[in-house]
C-alpha positions in Angstrom: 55.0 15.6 -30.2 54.8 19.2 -29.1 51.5 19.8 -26.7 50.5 16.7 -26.5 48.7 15.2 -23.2 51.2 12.6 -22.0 48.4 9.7 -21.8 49.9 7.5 -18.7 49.9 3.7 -19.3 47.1 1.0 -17.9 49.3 -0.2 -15.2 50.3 3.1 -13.8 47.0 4.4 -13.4 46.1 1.3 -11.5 49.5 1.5 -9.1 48.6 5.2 -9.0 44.9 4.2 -8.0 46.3 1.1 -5.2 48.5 3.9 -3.3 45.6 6.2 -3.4 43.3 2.9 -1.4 46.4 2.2 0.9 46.8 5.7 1.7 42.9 6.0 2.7 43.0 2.5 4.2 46.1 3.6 7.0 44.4 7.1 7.6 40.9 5.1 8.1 42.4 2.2 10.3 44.7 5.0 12.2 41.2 6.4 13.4 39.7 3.4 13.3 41.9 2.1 16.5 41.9 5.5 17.6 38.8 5.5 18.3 38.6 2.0 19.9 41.0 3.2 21.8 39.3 6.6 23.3 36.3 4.1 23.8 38.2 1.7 26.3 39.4 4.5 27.8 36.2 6.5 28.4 37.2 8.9 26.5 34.1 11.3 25.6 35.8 14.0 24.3 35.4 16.6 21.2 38.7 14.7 19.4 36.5 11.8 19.9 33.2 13.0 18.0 35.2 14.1 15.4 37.1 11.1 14.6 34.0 8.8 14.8 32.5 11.6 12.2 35.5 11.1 9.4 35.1 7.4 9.7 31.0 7.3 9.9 30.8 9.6 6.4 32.6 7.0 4.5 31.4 4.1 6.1 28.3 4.7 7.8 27.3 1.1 8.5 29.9 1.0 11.3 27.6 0.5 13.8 30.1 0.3 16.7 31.0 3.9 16.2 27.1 5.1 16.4 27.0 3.0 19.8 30.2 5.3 21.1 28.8 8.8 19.1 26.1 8.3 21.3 27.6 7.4 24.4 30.0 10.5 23.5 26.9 13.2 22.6 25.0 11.6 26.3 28.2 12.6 28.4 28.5 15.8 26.8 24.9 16.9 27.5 25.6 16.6 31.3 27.8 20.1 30.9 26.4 21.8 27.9 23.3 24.3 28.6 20.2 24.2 26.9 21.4 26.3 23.7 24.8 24.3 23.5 22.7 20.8 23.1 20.5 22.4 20.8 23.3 23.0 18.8 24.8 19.7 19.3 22.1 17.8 18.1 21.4 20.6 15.2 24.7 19.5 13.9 24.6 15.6 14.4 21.1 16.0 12.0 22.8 17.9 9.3 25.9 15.3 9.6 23.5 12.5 9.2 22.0 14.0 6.1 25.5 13.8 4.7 25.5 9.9 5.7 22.4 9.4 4.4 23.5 10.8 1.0 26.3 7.7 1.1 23.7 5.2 1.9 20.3 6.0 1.9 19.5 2.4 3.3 22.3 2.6 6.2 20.4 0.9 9.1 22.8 2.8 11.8 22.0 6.4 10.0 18.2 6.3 10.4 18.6 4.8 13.4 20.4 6.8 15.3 18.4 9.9 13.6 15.4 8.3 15.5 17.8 8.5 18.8 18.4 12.0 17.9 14.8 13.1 17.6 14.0 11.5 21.1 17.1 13.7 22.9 16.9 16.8 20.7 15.0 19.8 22.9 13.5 20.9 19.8 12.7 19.2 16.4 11.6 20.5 13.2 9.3 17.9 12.5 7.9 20.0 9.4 11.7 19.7 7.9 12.1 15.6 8.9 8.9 14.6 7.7 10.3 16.7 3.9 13.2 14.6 4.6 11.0 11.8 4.5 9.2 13.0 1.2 12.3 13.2 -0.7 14.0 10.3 0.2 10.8 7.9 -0.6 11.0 10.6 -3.7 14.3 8.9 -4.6 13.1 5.2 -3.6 9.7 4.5 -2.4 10.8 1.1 -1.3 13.4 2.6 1.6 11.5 0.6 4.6 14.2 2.5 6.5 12.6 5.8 5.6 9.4 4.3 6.5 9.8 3.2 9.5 11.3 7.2 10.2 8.1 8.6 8.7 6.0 6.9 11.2 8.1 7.9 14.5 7.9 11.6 12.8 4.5 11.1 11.7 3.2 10.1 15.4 6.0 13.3 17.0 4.4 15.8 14.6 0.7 14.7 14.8 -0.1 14.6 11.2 -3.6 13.4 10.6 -4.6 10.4 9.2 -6.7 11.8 6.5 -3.2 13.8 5.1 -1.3 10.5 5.3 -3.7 8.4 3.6 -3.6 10.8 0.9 0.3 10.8 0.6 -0.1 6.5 0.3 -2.3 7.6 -2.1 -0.3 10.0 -4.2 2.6 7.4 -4.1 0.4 4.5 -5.4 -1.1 6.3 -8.2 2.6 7.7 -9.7 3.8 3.7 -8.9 1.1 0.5 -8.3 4.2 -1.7 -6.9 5.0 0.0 -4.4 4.5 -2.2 -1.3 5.5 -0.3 1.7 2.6 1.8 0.3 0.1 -0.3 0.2 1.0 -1.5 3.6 0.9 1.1 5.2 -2.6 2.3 4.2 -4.0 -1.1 5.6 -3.0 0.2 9.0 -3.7 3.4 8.6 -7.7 2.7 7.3 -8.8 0.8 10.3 -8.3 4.1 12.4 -10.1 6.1 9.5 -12.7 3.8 8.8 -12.9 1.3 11.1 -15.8 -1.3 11.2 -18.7 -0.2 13.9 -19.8 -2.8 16.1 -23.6 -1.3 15.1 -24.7 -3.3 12.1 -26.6 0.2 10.3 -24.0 2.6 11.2 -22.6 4.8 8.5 -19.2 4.4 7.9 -18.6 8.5 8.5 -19.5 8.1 11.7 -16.5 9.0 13.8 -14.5 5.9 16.0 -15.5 5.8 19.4 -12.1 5.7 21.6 -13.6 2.9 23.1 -13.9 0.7 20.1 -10.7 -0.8 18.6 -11.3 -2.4 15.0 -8.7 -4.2 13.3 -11.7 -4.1 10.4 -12.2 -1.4 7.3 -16.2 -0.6 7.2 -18.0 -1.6 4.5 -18.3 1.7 2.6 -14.7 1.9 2.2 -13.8 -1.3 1.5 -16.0 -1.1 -1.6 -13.6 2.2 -2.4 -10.6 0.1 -2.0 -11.8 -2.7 -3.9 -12.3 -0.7 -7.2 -8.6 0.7 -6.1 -6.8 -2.1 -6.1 -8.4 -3.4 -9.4 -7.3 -0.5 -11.1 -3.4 -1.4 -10.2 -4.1 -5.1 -10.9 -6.4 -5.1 -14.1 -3.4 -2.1 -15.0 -0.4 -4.9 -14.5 -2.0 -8.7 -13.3 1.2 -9.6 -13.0 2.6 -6.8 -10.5 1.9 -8.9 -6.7 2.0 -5.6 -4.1 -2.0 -5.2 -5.4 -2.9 -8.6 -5.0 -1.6 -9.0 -1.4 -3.2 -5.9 -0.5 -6.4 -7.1 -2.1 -6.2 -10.2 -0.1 -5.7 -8.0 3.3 -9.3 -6.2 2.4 -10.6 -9.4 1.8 -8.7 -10.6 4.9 -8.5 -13.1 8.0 -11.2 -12.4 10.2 -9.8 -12.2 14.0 -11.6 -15.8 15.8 -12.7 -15.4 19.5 -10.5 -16.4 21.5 -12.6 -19.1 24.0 -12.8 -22.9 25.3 -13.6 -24.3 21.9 -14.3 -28.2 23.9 -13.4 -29.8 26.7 -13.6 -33.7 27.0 -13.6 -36.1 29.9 -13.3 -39.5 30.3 -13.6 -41.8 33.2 -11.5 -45.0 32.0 -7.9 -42.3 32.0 -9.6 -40.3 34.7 -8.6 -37.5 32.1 -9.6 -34.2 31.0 -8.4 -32.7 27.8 -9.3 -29.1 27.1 -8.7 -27.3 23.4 -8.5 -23.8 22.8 -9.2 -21.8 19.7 -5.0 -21.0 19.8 -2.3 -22.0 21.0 -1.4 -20.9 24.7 0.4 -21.7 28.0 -1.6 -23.0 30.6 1.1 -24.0 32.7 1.3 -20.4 33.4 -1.4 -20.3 36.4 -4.8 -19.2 33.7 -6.2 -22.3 34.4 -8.4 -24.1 36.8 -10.5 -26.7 36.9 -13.8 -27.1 39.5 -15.0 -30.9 39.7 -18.4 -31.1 41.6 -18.2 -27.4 42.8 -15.0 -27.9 44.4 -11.1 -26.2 42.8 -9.1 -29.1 41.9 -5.6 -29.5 42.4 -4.0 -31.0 39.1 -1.0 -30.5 36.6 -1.8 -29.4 33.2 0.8 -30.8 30.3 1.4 -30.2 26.5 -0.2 -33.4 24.4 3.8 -33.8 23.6 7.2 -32.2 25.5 8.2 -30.3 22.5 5.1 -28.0 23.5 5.3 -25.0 25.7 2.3 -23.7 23.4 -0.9 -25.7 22.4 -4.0 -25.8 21.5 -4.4 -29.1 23.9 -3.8 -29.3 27.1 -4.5 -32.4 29.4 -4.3 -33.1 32.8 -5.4 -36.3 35.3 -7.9 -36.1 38.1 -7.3 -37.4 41.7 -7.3 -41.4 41.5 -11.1 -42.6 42.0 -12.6 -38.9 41.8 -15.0 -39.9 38.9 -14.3 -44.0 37.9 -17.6 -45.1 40.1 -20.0 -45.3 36.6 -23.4 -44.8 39.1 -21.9 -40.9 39.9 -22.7 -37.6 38.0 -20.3 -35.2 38.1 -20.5 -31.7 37.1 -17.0 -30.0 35.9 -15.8 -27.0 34.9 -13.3 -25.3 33.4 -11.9 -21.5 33.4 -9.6 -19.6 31.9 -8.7 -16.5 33.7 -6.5 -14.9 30.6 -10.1 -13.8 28.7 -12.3 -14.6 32.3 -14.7 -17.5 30.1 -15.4 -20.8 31.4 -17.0 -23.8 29.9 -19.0 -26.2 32.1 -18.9 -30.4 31.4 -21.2 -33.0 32.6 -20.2 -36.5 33.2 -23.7 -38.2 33.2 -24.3 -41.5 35.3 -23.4 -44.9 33.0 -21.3 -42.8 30.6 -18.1 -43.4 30.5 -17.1 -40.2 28.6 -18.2 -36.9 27.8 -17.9 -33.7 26.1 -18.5 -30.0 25.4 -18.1 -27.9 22.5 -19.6 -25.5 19.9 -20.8 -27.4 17.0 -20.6 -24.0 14.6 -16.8 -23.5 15.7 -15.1 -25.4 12.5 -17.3 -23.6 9.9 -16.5 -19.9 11.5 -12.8 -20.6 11.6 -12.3 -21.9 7.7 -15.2 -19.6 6.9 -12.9 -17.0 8.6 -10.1 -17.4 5.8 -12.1 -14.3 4.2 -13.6 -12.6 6.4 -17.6 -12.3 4.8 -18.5 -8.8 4.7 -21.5 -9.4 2.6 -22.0 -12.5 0.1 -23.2 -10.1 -2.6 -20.1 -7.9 -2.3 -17.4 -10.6 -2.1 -19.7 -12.4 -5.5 -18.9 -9.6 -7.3 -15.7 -9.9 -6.3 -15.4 -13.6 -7.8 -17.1 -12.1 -10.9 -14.5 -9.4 -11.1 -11.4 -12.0 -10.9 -13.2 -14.2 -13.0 -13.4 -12.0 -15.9 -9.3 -10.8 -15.3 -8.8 -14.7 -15.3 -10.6 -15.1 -18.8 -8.1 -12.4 -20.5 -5.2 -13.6 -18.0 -6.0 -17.3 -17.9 -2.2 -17.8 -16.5 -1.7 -15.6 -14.1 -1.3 -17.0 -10.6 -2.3 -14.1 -8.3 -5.6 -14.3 -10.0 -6.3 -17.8 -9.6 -5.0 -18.4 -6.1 -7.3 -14.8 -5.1 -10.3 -16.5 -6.7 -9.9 -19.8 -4.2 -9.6 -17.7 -1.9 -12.9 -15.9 -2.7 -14.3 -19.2 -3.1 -13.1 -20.7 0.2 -15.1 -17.4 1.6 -18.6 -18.3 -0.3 -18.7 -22.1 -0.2 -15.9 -24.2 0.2 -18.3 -27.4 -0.5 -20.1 -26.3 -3.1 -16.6 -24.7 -4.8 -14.8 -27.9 -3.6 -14.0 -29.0 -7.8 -13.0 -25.9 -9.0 -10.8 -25.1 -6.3 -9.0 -28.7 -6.8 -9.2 -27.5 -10.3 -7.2 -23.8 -10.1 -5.0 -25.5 -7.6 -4.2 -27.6 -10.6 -3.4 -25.0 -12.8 -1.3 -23.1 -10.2 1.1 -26.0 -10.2 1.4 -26.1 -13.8 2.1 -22.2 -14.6 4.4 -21.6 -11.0 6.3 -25.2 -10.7 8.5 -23.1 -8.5 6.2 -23.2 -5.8 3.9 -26.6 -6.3 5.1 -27.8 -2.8 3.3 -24.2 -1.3 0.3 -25.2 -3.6 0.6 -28.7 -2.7 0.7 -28.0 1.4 -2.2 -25.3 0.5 -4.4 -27.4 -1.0 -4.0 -30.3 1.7 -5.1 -27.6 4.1 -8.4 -27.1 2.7 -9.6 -30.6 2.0 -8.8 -30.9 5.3 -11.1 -28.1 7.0 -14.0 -29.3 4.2 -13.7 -33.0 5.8 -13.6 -32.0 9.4 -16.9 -29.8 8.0 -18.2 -33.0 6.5 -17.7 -34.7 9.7 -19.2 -31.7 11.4 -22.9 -31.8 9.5 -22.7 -36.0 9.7 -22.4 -35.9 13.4 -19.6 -38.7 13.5 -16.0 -39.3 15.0 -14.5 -40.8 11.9 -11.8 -38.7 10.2 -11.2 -40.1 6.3 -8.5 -38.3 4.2 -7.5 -41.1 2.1 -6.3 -40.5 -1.9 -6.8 -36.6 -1.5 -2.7 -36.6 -2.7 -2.5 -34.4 0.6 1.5 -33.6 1.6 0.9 -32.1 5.2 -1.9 -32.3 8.4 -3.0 -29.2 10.0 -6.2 -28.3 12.3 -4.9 -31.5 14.4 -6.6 -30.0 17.1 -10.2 -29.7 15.6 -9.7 -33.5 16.1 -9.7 -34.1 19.3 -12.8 -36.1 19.5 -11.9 -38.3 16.6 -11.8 -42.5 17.4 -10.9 -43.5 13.6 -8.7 -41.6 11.0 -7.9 -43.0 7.7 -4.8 -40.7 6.2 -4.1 -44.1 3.5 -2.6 -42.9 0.0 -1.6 -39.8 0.1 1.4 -38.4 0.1 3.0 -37.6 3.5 6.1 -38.1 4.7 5.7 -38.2 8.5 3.1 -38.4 11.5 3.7 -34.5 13.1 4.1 -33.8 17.2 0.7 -32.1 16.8 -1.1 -35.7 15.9 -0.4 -36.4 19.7 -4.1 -34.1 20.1 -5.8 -37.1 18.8 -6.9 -37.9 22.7 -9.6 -40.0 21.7 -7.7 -42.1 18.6 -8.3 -45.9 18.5 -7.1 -46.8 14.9 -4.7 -44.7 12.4 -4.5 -46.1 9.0 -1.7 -44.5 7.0 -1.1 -46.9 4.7 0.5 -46.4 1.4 2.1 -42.7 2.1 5.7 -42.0 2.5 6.0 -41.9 6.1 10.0 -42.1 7.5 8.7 -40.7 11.0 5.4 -40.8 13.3 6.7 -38.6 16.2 3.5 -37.4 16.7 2.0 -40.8 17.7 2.5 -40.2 21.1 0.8 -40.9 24.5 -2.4 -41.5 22.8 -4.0 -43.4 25.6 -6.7 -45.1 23.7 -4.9 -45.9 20.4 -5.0 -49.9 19.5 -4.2 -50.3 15.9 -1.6 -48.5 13.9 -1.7 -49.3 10.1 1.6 -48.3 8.3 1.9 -50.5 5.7 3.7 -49.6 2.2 5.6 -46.7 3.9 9.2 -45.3 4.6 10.1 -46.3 8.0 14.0 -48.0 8.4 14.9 -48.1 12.2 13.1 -49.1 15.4 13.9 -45.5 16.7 11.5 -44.4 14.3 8.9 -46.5 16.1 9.8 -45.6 19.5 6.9 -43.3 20.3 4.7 -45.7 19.6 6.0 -47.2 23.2 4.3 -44.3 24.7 0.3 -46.0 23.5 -0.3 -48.2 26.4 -3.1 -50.0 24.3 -1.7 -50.7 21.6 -2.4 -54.2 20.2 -1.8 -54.3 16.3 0.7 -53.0 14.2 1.4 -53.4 9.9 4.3 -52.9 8.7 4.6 -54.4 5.9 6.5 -53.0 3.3 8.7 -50.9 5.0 12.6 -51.2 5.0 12.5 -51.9 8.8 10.1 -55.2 8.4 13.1 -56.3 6.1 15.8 -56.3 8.8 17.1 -59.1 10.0 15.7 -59.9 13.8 12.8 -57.7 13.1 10.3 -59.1 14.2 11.9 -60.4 18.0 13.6 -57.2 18.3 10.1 -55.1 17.8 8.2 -57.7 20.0 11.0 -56.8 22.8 10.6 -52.8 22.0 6.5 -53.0 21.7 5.4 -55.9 24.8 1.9 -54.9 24.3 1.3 -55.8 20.6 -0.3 -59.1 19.9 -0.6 -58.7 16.3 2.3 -58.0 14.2 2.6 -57.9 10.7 6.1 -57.7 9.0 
């Protein structure tokens, strides 16, 4: 038994271990409310800096305590010289490394190194940005360290060139590495950016004058044969193939007046944008006959503060007599365009709009650089999907590149892949689903674009959501029959012009969006979802409304239906239950 290690027992290492934890927990709490209280007191003191600093290097997430180390290190600069703050903030870095070195990830550590390096006198930018380098070192994927490397990248003046290289370095030593690809797709605008000179070289240096959110074409063609490395290298790795999507990218659309409409009957103008803005905000005015009109301009529903649509009414009698022309206009101060509208004698409505706007914006999807270059591109995915046939990066990037070439002519295979996509990531049909739905819809309103017309069919396209509601602005007729969507959005209210909506045979419980059409007279909802008249209360908002189906929907089946909706709906004459 002689010189033996007494080995202590399971339970009185762990009693042994919980005194240990209550010891630290009454010192930590004991400077915890120490601290508090020096705060409430206004305390700003050297005790004070000291006591936030044994409670911050255990637990540096406390993000009270940075708020008072802060307010503590501000007061004592008012009485400290030059040297002395130096010194202060010297330390504070040097403390923060030790923090860091708990948590590398500690939101209130970077932070308030980024405070630091704003009040230090002088910063060794050199020694931060090595900081940087060995942190990302340890984890590339610290988007704390990131967004550091940026402030110190922009303090030190490192150029561009040097930190497209370090992305670079850390791409090639690790393909999924996000942060890195991200942050070369803002740094290769400024490098490269895309010249507003159709033959210029892509060496040719930026003018400061010219802002490109683009990558010339020169370079892209680098990047391109990048980014296939890392994803014909691991197809399966996704940082690559949303960087590859960026070069292929969403070209910006001009922001403009894409239509304005006018009609005599409502005494109504309606004016779409190509986005959303606020035009209640004083940007716009509207000139009838040479003369500034005085009118109120509303969302096409309340929820809206933002919309593509906005509407508003013109002075009672100020264009009803049919034997008048009137000239209008319309400008928008916020970009200084306008877009002029003439009412011609014995019309009783008009418009104005760019008949090329819907094929730029789904055309836009990805951006065309050149069809040769993004063809190749298509070839290249096409041959990754042949030895990959499964992988769902490369079919959803080669819709993409189709939407960019021909969305008609690629209209089969793109159902086709979308398909597939369902079948190999069941996870995510329902993105798929609302994905798909959003580009039959831009290749009917293009349909409806080339046949000159104002009727809108959707039906059987198995679509799940509406989108571009304001490209439809025009539209008289829509037909959205079998499919499969479960409610009429507020964004339907753009339909200005809308005299019929069939939506039969969907699974619609709501049609909020059917509201204060002013020339709607037939709503078709048969074989739906609807149970309550409160569903159908916008449609009391329609003042033309004359026939209404409902017909296999729970709320036809309620007893008193059909009194209680003649009560709620005065104006329609022909109701089917």
């Amino acid at each position: 038994m002689h010189g033996r290690v007494k080995v202590k027992s399971t339970a009185q290492q762990e009693e042994e271990k919980r005194k240990e934890r209550e010891k630290k927990l009454k010192i930590y709490i004991a400077a915890r409310d120490a601290c508090f209280s020096k705060r409430k007191e206004g305390v700003c003191d050297e005790e004070a800096l000291h006591l936030t600093q044994q409670i911050l290097s255990s637990n540096p997430d406390f993000a009270t305590l940075w708020n008072y180390r802060r307010e503590i290190l501000t007061h004592q600069e008012t009485f400290k010289d030059d040297g002395e703050v130096q010194k202060m903030y010297q330390a504070e870095l040097s403390f923060l490394e030790s923090c860091l070195k708990v948590n590398p990830k500690s939101y209130g550590s970077w932070h308030h190194r980024s405070w630091v390096s704003e009040r230090a006198p002088q910063m060794d930018w050199a020694r931060e940005l090595s900081l940087c380098d060995r942190c990302l070192g340890l984890d590339d994927r610290n988007f704390h360290c990131w967004d550091y490397r940026r402030i110190v990248v922009k303090k030190s003046s490192v150029p561009v060139e040097k930190e497209l290289e370090f992305t670079h370095r850390l791409i090639g030593s690790n393909f999924s590495n996000y942060s890195s690809w991200h942050y070369r797709s803002t740094l290769l605008p400024l490098l490269h950016p895309e010249s507003p000179e159709p033959n210029s070289s892509c060496s040719s240096p930026p003018s400061p004058q010219t802002h490109s959110h683009r990558v010339c074409e020169e370079q892209l063609l680098k990047e391109y044969e990048l980014v296939q490395n890392a994803f014909f290298t691991d197809p399966n790795d996704q940082s690559a193939w949303f960087y590859y999507r960026w070069l292929l990218g969403r070209a910006e659309r001009e922001e403009m007046i894409s239509c304005v409409y006018i009609s005599r009957e409502e005494e109504r103008v309606a004016v779409a944008f190509s986005r959303p803005v606020n035009a209640q905000s004083g940007g716009l005015l509207l000139v009838l006959d040479g003369q500034p009109q005085k009118v109120g301009w509303r969302t096409v529903h309340p929820r809206f503060k933002h919309s593509p649509v906005w509407i508003c009414d013109l002075p009672p009698g100020s264009i009803s007599d049919l034997a008048n022309e009137h000239n209008l206009t319309v400008h928008w101060s916020e970009k200084y365009i306008h877009r002029d509208c003439a009412l011609y004698t014995g019309r009783t409505e008009s418009w104005c709009r760019d008949s090329a706007t819907d094929q730029q914006l789904f055309r836009s999807e990805l951006s065309v650089e050149k069809s040769s270059v993004l063809q190749s591109e298509l070839q290249s995915c096409n041959q990754l999907q042949e030895l990959e046939p499964l992988n769902k990066w490369c079919l959803l990037t080669i819709i993409l590149l189709m939407r960019a070439l021909d969305p008609l002519g690629y209209e089969k295979e793109t159902l086709a892949h979308f398909q597939t996509l369902k079948e190999v990531d069941s996870m995510r049909s329902a993105y798929y689903s609302d994905l798909c739905s959003k580009f039959m819809i831009e290749n009917t309103i293009l349909k409806m674009e080339y046949a000159e017309v104002r009727v809108f069919s959707v039906a059987d396209k198995n679509l799940t959501t509406l989108c571009h509601l304001d490209q439809l602005l025009l539209v008289t007729h829509i037909d959205l029959s079998s499919n499969q969507l479960r409610l009429i959005p507020a964004h339907f209210a753009m339909l200005q012009c809308l005299e019929v909506l069939e939506a039969d045979d969907n699974s619609i419980e709501h049609i909020e969006g059917v509201w204060c059409l002013p020339k709607l007279e037939e709503v078709l909802l048969k074989n739906n979802k609807i149970s309550t008249l409160a569903a159908l209360r916008p449609l009391t908002s329609c003042p033309k409304l004359r026939r209404l189906d409902l017909r296999g929907n729970p709320v036809a089946q309620a007893a008193g239906a059909a009194s209680e909706l003649s009560e709620l709906l005065p104006t329609v004459t022909c109701l089917l239950l």
